[in-house]
PANUGU-216753 format. One record per residue (C-alpha): residue in one letter; x, y negated, z. Coordinates in steps of 0.001 Angstrom, whole numbers, plus 500000, padded with zeros to 6 digits. Layout:
N
[r A [X Y Z]],
...
***
This chain:
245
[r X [760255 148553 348148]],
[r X [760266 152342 349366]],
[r X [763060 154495 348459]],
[r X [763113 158059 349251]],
[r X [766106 160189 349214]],
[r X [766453 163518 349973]],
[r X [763845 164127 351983]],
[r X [763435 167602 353953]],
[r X [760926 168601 356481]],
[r X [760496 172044 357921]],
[r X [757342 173229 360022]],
[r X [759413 176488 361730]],
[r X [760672 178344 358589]],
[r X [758490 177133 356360]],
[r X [759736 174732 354033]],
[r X [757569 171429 353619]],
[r X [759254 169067 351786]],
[r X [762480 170161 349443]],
[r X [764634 167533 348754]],
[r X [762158 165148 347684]],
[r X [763083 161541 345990]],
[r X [760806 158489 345073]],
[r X [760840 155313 344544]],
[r X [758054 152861 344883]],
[r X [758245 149460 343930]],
[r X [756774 146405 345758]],
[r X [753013 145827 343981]],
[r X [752709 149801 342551]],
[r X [749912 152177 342983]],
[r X [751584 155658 343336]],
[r X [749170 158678 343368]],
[r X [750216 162252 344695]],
[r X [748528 165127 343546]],
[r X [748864 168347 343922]],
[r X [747347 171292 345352]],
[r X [746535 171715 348693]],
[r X [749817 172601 350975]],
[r X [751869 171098 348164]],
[r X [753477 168866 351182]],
[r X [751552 165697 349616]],
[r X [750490 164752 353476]],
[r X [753435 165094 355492]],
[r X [755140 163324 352698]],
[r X [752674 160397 353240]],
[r X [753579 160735 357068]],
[r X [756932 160554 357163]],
[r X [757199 156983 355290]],
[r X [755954 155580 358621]],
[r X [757369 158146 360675]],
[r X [754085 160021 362131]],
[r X [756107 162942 360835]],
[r X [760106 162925 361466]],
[r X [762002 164631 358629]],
[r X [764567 166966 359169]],
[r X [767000 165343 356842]],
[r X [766737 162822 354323]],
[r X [766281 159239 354555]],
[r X [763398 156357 354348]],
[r X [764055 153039 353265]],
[r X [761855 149819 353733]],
[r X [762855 146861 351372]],
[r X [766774 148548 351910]],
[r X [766760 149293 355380]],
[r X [765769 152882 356875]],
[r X [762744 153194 358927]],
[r X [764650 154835 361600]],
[r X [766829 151297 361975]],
[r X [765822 150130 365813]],
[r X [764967 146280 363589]],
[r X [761197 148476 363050]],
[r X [760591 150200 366301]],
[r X [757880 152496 365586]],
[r X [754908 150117 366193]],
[r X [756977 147742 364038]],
[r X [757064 149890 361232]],
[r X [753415 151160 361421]],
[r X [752545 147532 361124]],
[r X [754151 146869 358193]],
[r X [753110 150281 356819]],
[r X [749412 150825 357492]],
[r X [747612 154299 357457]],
[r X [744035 155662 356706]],
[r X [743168 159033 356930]],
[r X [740356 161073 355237]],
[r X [738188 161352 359029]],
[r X [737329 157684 360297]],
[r X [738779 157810 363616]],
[r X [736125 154940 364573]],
[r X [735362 154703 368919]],
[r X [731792 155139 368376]],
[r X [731141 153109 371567]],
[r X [732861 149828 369806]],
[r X [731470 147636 367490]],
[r X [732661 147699 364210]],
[r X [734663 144312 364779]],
[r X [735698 145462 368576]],
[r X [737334 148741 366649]],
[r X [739353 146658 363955]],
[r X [740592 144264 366350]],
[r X [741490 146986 369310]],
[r X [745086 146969 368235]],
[r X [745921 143877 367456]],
[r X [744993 142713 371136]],
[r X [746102 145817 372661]],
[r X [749225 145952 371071]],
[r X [750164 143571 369433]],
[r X [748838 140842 371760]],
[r X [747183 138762 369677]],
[r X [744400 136237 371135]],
[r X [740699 137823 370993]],
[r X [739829 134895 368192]],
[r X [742643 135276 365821]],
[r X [742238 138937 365974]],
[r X [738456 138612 365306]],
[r X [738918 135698 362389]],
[r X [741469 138062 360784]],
[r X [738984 140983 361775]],
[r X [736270 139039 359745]],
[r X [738141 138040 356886]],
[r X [739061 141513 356380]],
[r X [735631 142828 356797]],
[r X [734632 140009 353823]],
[r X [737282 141364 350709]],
[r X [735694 145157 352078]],
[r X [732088 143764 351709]],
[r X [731327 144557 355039]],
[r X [730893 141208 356902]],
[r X [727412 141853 357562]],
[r X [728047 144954 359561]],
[r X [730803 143240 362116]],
[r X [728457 143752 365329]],
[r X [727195 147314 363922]],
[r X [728321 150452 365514]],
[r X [730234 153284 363453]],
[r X [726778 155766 363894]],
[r X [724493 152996 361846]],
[r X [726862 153207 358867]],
[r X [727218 155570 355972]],
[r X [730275 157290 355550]],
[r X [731436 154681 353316]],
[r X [730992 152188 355235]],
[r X [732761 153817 358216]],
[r X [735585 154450 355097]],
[r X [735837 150398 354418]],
[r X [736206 150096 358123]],
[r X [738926 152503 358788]],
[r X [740932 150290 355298]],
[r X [739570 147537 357454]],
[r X [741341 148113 360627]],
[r X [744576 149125 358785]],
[r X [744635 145866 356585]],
[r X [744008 143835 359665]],
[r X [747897 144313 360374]],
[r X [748595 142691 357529]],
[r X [750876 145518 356328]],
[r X [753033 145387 353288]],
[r X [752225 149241 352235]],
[r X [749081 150683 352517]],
[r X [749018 155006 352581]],
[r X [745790 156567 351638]],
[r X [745531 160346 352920]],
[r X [742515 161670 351317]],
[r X [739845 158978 351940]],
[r X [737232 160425 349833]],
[r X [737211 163529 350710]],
[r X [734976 163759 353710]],
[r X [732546 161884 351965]],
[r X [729460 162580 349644]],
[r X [729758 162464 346263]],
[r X [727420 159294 346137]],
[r X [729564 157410 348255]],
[r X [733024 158214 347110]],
[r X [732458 154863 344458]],
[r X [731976 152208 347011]],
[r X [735599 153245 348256]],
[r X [736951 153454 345406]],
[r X [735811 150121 344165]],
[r X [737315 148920 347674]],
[r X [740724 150429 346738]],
[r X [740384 148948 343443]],
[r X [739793 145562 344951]],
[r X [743106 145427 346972]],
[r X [745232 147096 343862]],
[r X [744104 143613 342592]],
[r X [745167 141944 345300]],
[r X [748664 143425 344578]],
[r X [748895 145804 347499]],
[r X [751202 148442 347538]],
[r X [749754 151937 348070]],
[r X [750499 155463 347994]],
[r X [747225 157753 347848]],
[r X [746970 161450 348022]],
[r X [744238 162339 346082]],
[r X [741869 165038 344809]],
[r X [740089 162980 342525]],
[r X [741921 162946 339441]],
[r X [739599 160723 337491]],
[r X [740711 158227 340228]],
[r X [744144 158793 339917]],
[r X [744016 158573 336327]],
[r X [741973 155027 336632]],
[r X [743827 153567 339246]],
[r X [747640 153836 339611]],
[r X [750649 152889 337889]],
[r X [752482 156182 338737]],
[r X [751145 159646 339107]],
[r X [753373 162580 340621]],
[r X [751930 166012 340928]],
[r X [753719 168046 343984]],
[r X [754513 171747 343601]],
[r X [756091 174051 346569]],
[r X [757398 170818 348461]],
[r X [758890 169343 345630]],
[r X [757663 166313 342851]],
[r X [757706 168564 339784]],
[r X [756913 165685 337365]],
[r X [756299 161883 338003]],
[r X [755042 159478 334949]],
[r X [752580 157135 334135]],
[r X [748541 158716 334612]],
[r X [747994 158685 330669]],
[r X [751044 160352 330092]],
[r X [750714 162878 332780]],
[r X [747103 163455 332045]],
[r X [747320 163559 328760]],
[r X [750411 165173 327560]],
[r X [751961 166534 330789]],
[r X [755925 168386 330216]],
[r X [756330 170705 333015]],
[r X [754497 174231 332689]],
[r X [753179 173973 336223]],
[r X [751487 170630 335857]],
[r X [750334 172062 332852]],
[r X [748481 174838 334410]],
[r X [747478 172784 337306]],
[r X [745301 170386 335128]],
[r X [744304 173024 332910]],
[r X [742242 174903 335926]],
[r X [741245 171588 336763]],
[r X [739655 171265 333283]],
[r X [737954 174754 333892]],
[r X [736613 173616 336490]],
[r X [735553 170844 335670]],
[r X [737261 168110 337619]],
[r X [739268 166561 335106]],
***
């Protein structure tokens, strides 16, 4: 479904992304990992173009995401985002901030953008809270709202940027188990992740990022568990020190 060749990104002289390729196919759960400044997030950006490489190419279902078919708001449609911060207009109910761009943008009528709004809210388990505003939620819940608004599109590929990490430890599960719902669901998703006991639970594919590059890519047990390159290797061993993993 995504196929990434080649991809380079530069930030001045400092090199982001080397030559990176992946492929993910239509219904897989790829995890990055890495540590930080590994180029995992500007990775995730460029596949819908928030970042622009500097060479390489993107591919959507075998077309590149810079073909003028997407236009940018095209392609962010099909290729929703969520970040680790909400982003929520506390002024707007919760249903008034996942139905904002659809209306906006998109110009869909107020009550198919609210019945799609709802229906949304109901696989999150969040109905309940459609008239709430973003300050009388938990983090969490603010969480399922921000993969609320993005599913609302209806996109084909959902990216995941860290959306546990500005939360409490108590409250990174009820996200989780969200994410887990729509991996059901057969969503595709790439997720840059910290939590490795989520990585290692939840996707098909696991590739750990070194110095702008994937240094290793395989299956989570495999990767976890007998991991080839020396890097990886040490990565997950401090991990293990540490206690994360």
């Amino acid at each position: 479904m995504i196929e990434i060749r080649n991809l380079t990104k530069y930030f001045g002289t400092h090199l982001v992304l080397d030559r990176v390729d992946l492929t993910i196919a239509r219904h897989e759960v790829v995890c990055l990992i890495g540590a930080s400044g590994s180029g995992k997030s500007t990775l995730l950006r460029c596949i819908n173009r928030l970042i622009e490489p500097d060479w390489g190419e993107i591919r959507l279902d075998g077309t590149p995401i810079t073909d003028p078919s997407f236009g940018k708001t095209g392609l962010q449609r099909r290729v929703g985002i969520v970040f680790q911060s909400y982003n929520l207009f506390p002024h707007m109910r919760v249903i008034d901030n996942i139905t904002l761009a659809p209306r906006k943008a998109q110009r869909v009528p107020r009550a198919q953008a609210e019945a799609r709004a709802m229906e949304v809210l109901s696989l999150l388990g969040m109905e309940r809270f459609a008239r709430a505003y973003p300050e009388q939620l938990s983090g969490g819940q603010q969480q399922r709202v921000a993969l609320a608004r993005a599913l609302a599109g209806e996109p084909d590929v959902l990216l995941l940027d860290e959306v546990t990490a500005a939360l409490d430890p108590e409250l990174v599960g009820e996200v989780m188990d969200a994410i887990r719902g729509l991996k059901a669901r057969g969503l595709t998703m790439v997720i840059v992740t910290h939590e490795m006991g989520f990585a290692r639970d939840l996707a098909d594919r696991v590739c750990f990022l070194d110095g702008g590059r994937i240094i290793e890519e395989a299956p989570p047990a495999q990767l976890f568990g007998s991991p080839g390159h020396p890097r990886t290797q040490a990565f997950l061993h401090r991990l293990i020190e540490g206690g994360r993993l």
